[in-house]
C-alpha positions in Angstrom: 0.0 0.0 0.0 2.7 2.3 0.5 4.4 1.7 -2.7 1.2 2.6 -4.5 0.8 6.2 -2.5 4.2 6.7 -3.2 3.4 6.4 -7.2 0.7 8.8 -6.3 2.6 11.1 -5.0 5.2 11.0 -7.5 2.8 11.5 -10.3 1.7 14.7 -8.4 4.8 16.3 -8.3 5.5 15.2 -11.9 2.4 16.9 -13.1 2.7 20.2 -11.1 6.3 20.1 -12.8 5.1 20.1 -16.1 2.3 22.4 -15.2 5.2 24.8 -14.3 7.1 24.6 -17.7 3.8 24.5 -20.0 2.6 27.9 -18.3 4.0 31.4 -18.5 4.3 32.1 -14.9 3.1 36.0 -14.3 3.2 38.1 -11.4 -0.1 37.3 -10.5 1.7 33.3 -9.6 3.2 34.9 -7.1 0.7 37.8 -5.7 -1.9 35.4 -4.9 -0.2 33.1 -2.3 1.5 35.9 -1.3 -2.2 37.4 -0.2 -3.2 34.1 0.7 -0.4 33.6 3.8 -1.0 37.3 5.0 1.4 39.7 3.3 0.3 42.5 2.4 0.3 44.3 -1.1 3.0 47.1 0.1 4.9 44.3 1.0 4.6 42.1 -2.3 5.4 45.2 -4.2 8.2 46.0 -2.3 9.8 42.4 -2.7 9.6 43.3 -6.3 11.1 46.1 -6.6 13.9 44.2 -4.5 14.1 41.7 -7.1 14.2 44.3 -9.9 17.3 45.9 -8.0 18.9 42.7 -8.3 18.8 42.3 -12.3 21.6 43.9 -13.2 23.6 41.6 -10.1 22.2 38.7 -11.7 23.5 39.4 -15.3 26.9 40.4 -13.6 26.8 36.9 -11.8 26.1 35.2 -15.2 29.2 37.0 -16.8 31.6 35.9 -14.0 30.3 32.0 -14.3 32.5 29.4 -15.7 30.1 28.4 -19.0 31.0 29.1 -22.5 30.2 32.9 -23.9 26.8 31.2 -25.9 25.3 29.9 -23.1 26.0 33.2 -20.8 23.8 35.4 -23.2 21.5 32.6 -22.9 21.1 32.4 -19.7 20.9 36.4 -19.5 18.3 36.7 -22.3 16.3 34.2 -20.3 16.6 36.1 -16.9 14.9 39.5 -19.1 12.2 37.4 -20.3 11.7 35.7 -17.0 11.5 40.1 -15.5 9.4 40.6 -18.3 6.3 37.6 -17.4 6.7 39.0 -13.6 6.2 43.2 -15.0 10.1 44.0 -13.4 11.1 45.3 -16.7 9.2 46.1 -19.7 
């Protein structure tokens, strides 16, 4: 019996992880649980605007990584399009 909730469980966690790459996750992702465990929306905004702060820190940490040149302006294209689903950047 245990086996059988383990498979259950696995299946689970495999579909909420393709639910996560087949959706565009927006800002609204985040907002609601946010509301939903008691912050409130001065707060949310303000851990925004801490995370748009950080962008240019995250492209710097890209640069000084150890991958190949390609795969950095990969990786930093992906972080704007990432700011751009959660309104940091337009």
């Amino acid at each position: 019996m245990q086996i059988d909730r383990r498979t259950k469980d696995i299946e689970v966690i495999t579909l909420r992880r393709d639910d996560i790459f087949i959706k565009k996750i927006t800002k609204s992702d985040f907002e609601t649980p946010m509301l939903g465990a008691g912050l409130t929306p001065k707060v949310i905004e303000n851990i925004f605007m801490k995370f748009k702060k950080l962008l240019p820190k995250w492209g710097a940490f890209v640069d000084q990584s150890f991958i190949n040149t390609r795969m950095k302006n990969e990786y930093k294209e992906l972080i704007i399009i990432k700011a751009k689903q959660l309104e940091l950047i337009k």
